[in-house]
C-alpha positions as protocol buffer text, in pm:
chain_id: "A"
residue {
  index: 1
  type: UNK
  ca { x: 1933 y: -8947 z: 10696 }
}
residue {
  index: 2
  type: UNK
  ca { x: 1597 y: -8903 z: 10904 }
}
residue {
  index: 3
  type: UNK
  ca { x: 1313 y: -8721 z: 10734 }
}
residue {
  index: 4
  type: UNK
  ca { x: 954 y: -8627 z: 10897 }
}
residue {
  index: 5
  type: UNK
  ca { x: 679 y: -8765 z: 10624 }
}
residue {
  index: 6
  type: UNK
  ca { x: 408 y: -8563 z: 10553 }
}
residue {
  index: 7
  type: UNK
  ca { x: 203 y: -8832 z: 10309 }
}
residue {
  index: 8
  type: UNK
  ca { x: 172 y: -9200 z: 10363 }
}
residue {
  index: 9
  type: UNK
  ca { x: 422 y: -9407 z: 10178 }
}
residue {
  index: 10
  type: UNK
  ca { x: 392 y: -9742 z: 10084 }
}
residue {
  index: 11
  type: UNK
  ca { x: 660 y: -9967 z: 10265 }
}
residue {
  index: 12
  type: UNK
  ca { x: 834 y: -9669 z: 10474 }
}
residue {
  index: 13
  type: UNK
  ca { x: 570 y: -9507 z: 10688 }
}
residue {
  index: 14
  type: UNK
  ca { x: 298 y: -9284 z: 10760 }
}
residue {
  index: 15
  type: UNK
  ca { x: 215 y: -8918 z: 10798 }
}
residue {
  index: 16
  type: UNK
  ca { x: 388 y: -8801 z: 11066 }
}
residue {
  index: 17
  type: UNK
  ca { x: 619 y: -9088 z: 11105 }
}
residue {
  index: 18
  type: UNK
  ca { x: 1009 y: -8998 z: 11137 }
}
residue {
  index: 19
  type: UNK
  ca { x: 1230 y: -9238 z: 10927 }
}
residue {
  index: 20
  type: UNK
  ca { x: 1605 y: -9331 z: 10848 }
}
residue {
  index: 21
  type: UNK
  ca { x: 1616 y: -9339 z: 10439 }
}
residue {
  index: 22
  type: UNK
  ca { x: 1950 y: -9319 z: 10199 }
}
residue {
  index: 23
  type: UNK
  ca { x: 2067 y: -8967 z: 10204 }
}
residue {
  index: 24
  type: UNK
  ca { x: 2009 y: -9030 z: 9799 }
}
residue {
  index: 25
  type: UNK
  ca { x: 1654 y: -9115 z: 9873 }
}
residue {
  index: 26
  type: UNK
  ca { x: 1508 y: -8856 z: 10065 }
}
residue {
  index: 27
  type: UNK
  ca { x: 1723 y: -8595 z: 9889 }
}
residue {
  index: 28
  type: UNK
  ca { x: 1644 y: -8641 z: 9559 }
}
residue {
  index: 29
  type: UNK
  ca { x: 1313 y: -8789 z: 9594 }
}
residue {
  index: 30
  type: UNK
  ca { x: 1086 y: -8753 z: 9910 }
}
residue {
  index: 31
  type: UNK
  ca { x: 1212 y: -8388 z: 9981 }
}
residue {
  index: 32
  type: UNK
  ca { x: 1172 y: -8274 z: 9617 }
}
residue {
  index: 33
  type: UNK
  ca { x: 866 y: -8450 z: 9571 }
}
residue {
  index: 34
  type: UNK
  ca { x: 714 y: -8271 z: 9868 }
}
residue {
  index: 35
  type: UNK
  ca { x: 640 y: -8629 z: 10049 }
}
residue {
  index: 36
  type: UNK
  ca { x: 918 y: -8508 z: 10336 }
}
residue {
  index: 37
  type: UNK
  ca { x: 1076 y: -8293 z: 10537 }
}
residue {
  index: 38
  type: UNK
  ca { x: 1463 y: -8281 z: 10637 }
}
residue {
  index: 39
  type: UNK
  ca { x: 1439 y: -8403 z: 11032 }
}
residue {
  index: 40
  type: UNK
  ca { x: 1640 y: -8093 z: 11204 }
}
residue {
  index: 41
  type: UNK
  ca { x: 1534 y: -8003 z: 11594 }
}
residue {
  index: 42
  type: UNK
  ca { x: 1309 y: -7720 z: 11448 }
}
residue {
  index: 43
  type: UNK
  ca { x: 1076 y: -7948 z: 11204 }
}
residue {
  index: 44
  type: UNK
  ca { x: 1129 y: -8212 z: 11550 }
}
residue {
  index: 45
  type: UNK
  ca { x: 932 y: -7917 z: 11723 }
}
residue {
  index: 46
  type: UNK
  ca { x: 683 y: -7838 z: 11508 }
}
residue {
  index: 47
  type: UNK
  ca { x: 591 y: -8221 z: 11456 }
}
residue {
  index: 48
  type: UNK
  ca { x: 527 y: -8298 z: 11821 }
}
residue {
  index: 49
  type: UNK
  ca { x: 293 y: -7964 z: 11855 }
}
residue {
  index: 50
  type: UNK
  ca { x: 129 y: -8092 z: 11570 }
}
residue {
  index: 51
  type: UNK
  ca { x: 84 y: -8450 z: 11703 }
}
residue {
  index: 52
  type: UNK
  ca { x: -51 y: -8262 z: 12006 }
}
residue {
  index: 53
  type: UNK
  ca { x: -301 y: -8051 z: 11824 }
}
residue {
  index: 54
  type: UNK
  ca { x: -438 y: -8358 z: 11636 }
}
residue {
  index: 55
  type: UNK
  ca { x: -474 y: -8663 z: 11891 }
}
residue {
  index: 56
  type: UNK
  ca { x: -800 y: -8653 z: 11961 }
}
residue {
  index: 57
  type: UNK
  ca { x: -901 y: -8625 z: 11603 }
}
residue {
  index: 58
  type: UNK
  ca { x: -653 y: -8904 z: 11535 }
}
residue {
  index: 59
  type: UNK
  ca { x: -874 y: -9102 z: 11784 }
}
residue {
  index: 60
  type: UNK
  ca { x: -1195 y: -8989 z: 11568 }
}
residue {
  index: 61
  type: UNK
  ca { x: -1052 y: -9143 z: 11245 }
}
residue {
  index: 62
  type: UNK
  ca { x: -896 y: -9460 z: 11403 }
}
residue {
  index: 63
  type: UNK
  ca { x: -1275 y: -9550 z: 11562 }
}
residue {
  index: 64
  type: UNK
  ca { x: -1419 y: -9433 z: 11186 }
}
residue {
  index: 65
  type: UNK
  ca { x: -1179 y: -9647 z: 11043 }
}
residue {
  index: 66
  type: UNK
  ca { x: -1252 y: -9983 z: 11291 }
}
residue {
  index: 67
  type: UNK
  ca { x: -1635 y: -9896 z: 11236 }
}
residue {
  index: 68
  type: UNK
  ca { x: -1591 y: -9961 z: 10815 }
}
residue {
  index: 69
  type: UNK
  ca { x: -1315 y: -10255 z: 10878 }
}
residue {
  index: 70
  type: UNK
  ca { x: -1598 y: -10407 z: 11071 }
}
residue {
  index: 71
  type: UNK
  ca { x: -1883 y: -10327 z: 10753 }
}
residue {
  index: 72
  type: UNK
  ca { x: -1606 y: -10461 z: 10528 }
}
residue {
  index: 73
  type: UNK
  ca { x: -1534 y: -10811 z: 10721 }
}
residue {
  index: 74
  type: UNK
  ca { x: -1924 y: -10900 z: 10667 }
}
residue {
  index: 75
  type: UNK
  ca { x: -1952 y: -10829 z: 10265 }
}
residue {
  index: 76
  type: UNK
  ca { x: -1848 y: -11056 z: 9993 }
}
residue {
  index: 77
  type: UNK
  ca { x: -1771 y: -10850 z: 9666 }
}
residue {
  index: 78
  type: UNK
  ca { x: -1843 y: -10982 z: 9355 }
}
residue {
  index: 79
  type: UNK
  ca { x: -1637 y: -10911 z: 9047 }
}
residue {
  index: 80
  type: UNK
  ca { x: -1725 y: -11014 z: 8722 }
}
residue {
  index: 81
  type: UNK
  ca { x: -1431 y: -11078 z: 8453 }
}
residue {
  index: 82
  type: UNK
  ca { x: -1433 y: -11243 z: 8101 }
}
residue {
  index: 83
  type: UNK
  ca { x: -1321 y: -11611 z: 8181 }
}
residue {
  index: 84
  type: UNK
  ca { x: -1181 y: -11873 z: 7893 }
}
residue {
  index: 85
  type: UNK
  ca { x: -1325 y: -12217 z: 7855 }
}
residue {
  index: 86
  type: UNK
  ca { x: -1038 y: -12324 z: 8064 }
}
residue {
  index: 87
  type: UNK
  ca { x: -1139 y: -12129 z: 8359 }
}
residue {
  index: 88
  type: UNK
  ca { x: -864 y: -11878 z: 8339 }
}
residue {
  index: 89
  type: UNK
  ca { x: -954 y: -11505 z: 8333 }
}
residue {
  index: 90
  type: UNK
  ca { x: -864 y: -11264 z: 8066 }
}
residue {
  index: 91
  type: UNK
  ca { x: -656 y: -11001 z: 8168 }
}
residue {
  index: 92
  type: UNK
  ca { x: -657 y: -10979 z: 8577 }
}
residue {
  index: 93
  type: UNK
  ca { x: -835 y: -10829 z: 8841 }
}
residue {
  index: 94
  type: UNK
  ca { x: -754 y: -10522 z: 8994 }
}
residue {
  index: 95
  type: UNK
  ca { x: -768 y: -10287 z: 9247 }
}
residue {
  index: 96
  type: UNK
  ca { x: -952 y: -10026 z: 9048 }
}
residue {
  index: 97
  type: UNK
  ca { x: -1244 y: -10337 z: 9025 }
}
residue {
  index: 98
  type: UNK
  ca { x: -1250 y: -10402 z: 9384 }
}
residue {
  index: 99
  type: UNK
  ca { x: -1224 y: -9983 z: 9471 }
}
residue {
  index: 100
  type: UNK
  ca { x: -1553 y: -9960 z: 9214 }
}
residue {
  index: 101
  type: UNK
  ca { x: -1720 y: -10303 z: 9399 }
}
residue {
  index: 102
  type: UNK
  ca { x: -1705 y: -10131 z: 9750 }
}
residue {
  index: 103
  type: UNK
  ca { x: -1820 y: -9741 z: 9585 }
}
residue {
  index: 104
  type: UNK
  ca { x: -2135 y: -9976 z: 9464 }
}
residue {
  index: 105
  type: UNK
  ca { x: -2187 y: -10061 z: 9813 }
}
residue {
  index: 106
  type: UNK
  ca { x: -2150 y: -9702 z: 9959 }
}
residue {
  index: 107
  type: UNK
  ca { x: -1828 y: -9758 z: 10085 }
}
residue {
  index: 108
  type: UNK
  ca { x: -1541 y: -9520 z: 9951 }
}
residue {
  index: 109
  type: UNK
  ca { x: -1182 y: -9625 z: 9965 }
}
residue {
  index: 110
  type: UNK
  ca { x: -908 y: -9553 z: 9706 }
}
residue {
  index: 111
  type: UNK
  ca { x: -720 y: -9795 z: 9503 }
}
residue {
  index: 112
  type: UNK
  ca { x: -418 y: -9728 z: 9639 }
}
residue {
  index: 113
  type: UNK
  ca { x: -521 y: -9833 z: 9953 }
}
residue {
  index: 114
  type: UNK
  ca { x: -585 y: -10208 z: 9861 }
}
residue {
  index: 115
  type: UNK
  ca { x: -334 y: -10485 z: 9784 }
}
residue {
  index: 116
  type: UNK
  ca { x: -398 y: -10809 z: 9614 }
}
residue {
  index: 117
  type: UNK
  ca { x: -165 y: -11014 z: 9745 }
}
residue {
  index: 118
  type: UNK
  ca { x: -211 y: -11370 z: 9587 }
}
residue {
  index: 119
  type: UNK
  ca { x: -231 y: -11379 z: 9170 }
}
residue {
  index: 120
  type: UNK
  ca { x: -601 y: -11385 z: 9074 }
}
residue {
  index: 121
  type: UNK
  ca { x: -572 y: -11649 z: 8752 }
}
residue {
  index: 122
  type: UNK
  ca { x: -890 y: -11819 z: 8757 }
}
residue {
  index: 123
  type: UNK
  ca { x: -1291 y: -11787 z: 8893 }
}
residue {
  index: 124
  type: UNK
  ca { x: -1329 y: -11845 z: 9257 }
}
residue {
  index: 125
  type: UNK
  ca { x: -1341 y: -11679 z: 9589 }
}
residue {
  index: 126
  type: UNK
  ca { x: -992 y: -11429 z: 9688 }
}
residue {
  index: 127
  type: UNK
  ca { x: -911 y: -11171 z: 9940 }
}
residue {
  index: 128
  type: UNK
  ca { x: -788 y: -10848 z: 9951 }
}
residue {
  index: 129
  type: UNK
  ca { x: -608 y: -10656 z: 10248 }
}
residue {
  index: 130
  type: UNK
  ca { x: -711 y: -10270 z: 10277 }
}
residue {
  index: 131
  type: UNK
  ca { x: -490 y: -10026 z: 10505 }
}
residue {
  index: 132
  type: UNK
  ca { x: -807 y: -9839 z: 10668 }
}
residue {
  index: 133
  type: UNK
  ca { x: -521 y: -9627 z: 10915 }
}
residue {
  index: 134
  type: UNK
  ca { x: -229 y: -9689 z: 11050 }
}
residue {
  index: 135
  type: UNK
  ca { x: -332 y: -9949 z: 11344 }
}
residue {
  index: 136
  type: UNK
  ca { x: -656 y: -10067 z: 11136 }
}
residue {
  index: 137
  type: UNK
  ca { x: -603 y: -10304 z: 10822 }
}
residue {
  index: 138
  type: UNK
  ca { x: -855 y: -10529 z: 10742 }
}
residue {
  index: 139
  type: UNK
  ca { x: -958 y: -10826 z: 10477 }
}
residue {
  index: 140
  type: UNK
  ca { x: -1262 y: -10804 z: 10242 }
}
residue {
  index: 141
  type: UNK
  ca { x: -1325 y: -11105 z: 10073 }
}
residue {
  index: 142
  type: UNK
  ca { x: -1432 y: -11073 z: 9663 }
}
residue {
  index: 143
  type: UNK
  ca { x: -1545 y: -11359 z: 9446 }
}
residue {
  index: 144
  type: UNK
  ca { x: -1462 y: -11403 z: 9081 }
}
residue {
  index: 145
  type: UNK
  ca { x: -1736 y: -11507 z: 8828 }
}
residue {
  index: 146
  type: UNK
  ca { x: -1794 y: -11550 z: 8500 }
}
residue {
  index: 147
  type: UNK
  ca { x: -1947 y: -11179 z: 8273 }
}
């Protein structure tokens, strides 16, 4: 079953993007939900007149985008978390911490937006990917210490 996304979805695509999905899927989920439409020749239409309408401020956004991937590859964030005498932190860090690190530093991205992707146990220096757009994804690297 193809459907035309109209939010970003994490794992099967972005705005815009046309994707196969499990009739199940996108019937009783995306389309409901309002994060799709059914893909017939009329929605086809209307997609590539919007894609038309909004290249050039899809070009605005993308340079936007590589212009805070850039601020983000120089900072180191620093997130403080209660840590045991064994080194091992209590509770974990996540991506609400690291989406409150960067607000501190003027930048504003939202949590959903960042993925952890190793287990953060113990004190010591991580990364984090962030999906600035859809050709721009980035690393910021935080460092765990001792509240």
């Amino acid at each position: 079953m193809e459907v035309i996304l109209k939010t970003d979805i994490k794992g099967l695509g972005y705005k815009n993007d046309l994707v196969d999905v499990k009739p199940g899927y996108g019937r009783n989920y995306l389309i409901p939900q309002g994060f799709a439409l059914l893909a017939t020749s009329s929605n086809k239409k209307i997609l590539q007149e919007n894609i038309k309408q909004a290249a050039h401020k899809a070009e605005k956004i993308k340079t936007e985008a590589e212009a805070v991937a850039a601020k983000l590859e120089s900072i180191t964030l620093e997130i403080k978390a209660k840590i045991g005498d064994s080194g091992k932190i209590f509770g974990k860090v996540t991506t609400l911490q690291l989406s409150d690190a960067l607000a501190e530093k003027s930048i504003d991205i939202d949590r959903k937006k960042i993925s952890i992707n190793q287990p953060v146990t113990t004190s010591g220096e991580y990364e984090a990917e962030i999906d600035l757009h859809r050709e721009v994804k980035t690393n910021v690297k935080f460092v765990v210490v001792a509240e």
